[in-house]
C-alpha positions in Angstrom: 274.5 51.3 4.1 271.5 54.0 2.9 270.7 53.5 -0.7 267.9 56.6 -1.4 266.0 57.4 -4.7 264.5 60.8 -5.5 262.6 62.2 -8.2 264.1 65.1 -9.7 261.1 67.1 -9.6 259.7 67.4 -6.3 263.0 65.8 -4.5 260.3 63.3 -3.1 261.6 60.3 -1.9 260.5 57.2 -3.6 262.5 54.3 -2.0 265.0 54.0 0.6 266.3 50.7 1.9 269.2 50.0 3.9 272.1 47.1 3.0 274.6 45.3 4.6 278.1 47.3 4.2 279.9 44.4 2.5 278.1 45.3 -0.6 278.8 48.1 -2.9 276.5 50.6 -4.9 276.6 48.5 -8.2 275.7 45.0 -6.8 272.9 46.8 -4.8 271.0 48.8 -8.1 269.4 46.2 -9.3 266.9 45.4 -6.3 266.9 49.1 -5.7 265.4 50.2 -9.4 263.2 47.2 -9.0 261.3 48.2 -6.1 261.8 52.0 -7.7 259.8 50.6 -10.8 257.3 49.1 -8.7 256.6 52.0 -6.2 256.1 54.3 -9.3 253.6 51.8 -11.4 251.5 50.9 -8.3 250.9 54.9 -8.1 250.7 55.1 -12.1 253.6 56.5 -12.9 256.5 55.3 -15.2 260.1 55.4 -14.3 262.0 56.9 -17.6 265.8 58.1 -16.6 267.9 57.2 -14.2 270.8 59.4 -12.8 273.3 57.9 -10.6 277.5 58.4 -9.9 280.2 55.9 -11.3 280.0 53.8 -8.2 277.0 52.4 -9.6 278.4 51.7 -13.0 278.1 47.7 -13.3 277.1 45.1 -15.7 274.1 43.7 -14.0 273.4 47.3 -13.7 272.9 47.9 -17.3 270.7 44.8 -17.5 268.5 46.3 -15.2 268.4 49.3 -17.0 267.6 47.5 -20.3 265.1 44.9 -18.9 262.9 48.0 -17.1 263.6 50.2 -20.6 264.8 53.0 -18.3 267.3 55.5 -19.8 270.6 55.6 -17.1 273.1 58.5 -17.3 275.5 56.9 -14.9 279.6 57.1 -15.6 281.4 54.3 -16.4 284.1 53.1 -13.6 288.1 54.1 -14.4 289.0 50.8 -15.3 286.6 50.4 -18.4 288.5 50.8 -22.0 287.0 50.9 -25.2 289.5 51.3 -27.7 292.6 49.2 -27.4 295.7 51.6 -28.9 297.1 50.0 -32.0 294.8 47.0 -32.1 291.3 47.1 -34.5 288.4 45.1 -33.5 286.7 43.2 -36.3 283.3 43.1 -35.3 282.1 40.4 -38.2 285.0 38.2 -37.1 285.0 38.5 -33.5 288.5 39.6 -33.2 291.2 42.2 -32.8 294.1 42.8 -35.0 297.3 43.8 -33.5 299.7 46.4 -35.4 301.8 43.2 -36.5 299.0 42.1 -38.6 298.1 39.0 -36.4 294.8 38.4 -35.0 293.6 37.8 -31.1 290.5 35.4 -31.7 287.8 34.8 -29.2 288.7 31.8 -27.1 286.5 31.7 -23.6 284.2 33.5 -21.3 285.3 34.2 -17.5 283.2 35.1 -15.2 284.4 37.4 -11.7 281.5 37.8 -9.4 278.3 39.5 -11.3 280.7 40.0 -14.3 281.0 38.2 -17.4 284.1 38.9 -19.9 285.4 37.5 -23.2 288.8 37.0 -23.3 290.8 37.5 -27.0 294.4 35.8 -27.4 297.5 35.1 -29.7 299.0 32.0 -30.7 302.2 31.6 -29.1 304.1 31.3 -32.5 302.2 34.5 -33.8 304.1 36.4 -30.9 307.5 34.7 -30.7 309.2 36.3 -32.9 307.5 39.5 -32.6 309.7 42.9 -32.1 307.1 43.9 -29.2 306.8 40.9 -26.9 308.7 42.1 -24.5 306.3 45.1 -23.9 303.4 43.4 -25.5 302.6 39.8 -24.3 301.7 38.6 -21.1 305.5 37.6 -19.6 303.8 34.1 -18.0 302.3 32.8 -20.6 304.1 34.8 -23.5 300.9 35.7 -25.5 298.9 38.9 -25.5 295.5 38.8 -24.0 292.6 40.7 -24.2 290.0 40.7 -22.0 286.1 42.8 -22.8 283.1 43.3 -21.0 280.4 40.5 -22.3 278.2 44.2 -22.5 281.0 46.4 -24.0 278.7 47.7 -25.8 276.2 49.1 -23.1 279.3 50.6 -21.1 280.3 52.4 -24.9 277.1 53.6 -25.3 277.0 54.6 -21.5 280.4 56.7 -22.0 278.6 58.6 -24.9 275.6 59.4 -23.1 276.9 60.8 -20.3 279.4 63.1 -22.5 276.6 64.4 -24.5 275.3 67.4 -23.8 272.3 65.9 -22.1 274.4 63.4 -20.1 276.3 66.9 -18.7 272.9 68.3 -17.6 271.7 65.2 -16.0 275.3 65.3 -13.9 274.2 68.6 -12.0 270.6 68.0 -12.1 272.3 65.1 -9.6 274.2 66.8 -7.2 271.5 69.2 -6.5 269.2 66.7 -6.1 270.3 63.5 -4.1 273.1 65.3 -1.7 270.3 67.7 -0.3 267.7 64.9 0.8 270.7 62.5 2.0 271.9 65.7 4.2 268.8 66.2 5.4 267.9 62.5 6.5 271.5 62.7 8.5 271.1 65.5 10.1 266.9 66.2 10.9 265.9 62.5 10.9 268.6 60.6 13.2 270.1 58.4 9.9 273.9 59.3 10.9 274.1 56.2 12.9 270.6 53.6 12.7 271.1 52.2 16.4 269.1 48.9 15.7 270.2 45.2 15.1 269.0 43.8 12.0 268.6 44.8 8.1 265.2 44.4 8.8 264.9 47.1 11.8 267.3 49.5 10.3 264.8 49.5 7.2 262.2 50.4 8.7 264.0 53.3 10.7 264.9 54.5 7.2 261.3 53.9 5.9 259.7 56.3 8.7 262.7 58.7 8.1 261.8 58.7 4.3 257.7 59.4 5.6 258.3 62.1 7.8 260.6 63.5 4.5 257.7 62.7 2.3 255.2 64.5 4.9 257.0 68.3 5.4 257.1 68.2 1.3 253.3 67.4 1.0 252.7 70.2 3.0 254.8 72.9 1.7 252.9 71.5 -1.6 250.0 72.3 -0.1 249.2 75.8 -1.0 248.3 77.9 2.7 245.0 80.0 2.8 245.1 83.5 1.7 248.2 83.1 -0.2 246.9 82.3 -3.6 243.5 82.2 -5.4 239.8 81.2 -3.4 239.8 78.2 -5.5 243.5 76.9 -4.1 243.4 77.6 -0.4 242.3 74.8 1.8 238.5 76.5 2.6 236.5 73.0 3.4 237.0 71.4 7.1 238.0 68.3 5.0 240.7 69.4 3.7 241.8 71.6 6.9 241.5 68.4 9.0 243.6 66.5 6.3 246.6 69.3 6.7 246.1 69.1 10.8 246.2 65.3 10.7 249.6 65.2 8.9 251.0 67.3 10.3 250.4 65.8 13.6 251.5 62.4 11.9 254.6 63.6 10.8 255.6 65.6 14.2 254.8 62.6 16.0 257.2 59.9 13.8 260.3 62.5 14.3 259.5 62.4 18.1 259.3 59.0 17.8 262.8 58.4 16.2 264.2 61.2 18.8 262.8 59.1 21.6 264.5 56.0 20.1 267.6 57.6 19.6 268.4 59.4 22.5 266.9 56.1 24.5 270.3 54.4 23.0 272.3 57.3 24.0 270.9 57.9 27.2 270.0 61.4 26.6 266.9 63.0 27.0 267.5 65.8 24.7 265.4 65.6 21.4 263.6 68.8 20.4 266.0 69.7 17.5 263.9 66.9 16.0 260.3 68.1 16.5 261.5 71.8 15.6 262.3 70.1 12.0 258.9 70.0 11.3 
């Protein structure tokens, strides 16, 4: 699995790493902003907003965001609920109070993988002879349950992010910006299908896919003589040497993955690859 952050910016491409496919986009964020965070301060720069889709919606995701004091507009998964219809959460008391007028007290924390939840209940005598049981209580153990996210609060203030105003213009600021880059590493840098064995070789497939990415947007940054003014053209042989010597690098890493693919294949056709550059 390809896990790929870009800047919004530039659409440079500021970590890629691959993971095994048992593992999904939420239990993988964490390491992922880390080395983000790290790549970006070694360089002097500070991480600031995150923009990701719902699959990476998660409570150790939210940590993450809180413990790097990042600002994530990323939509909370279906299954989170924040207001519970006809029951009122008393925040002072740590309870809810159902439309009968009894209350579902904290009683124990249960924790499901990499998430933590508190879990509310009746007495059974408060629900016995309630009118709703049969529609309300759990039929097993003949009490209504409630079960929260230990972080309910992160995943509210999540939800009202993302519906702001803000949170809608970070949502298409997204899709132009991730899908392009992942298209591109699929179809110009041979990451369809990473033909090695190992987390450790397919990572550094994706590493010299993300370089040779990194490479063709330096030098499109890189203003060409005679188009703008004397003092942004490349005039010393420094600086024209610099521009050869990349592009040379970066001509010779796509040939190299071409090779390496169509090695595996058994083909000997790789020029679409060099003409990328």
């Amino acid at each position: 699995m390809l896990l790929v952050i870009v800047d919004t910016a530039d659409h440079i491409i500021t970590h890629i790493q691959a993971f095994h496919a048992d593992k999904g986009d939420g239990q993988c964020f964490t390491e992922v902003l880390k080395h983000t965070a790290n790549n970006l301060s070694d360089n002097g720069l500070k991480m600031e907003e995150v923009i990701a889709d719902a699959g990476y919606s998660s409570e150790p995701a939210l940590l993450a965001l809180i413990r790097h004091q990042v600002e994530g507009f990323i939509p909370n998964k279906k299954g989170f609920i924040n207001d519970r219809a006809g029951f009122t959460y008393e925040a002072e008391n740590d309870r809810y109070k159902c439309p009968e007028g009894k209350y579902l007290t904290f009683r124990h924390f249960r924790i499901r993988g990499e998430s933590t939840h508190k879990l509310y209940k009746t007495n059974v005598k408060d629900c016995k002879d309630c009118p709703f049981k049969q529609t309300c209580t759990n039929p097993s153990i003949g009490i209504k349950v409630i079960r929260d996210s230990s972080v309910k609060q992160l995943y509210a203030q999540m939800a009202h992010r993302v519906q702001s105003t803000k949170g809608q213009k970070m949502r298409k600021i997204r899709a132009g910006t991730v899908e392009p880059v992942i298209g591109t590493l699929v179809n110009f840098t041979a990451m369809k299908k990473v033909n090695t064995k190992g987390i450790a070789l397919a990572n550094k497939c994706m590493i010299m896919a993300a370089v040779a990415y990194n490479l063709k947007k330096l030098l499109k940054a890189r203003p060409a003589p005679g188009k703008n003014s004397p003092n942004d053209t490349l005039t010393t042989p420094f600086e024209i040497l610099h521009r050869q010597i990349a592009i040379l690098f970066a001509q010779m890493i796509c040939l190299m993955m071409a090779l390496f693919k169509a090695y595996r294949k058994g083909q000997t056709t790789y020029w679409s690859f060099a003409l990328y550059l």
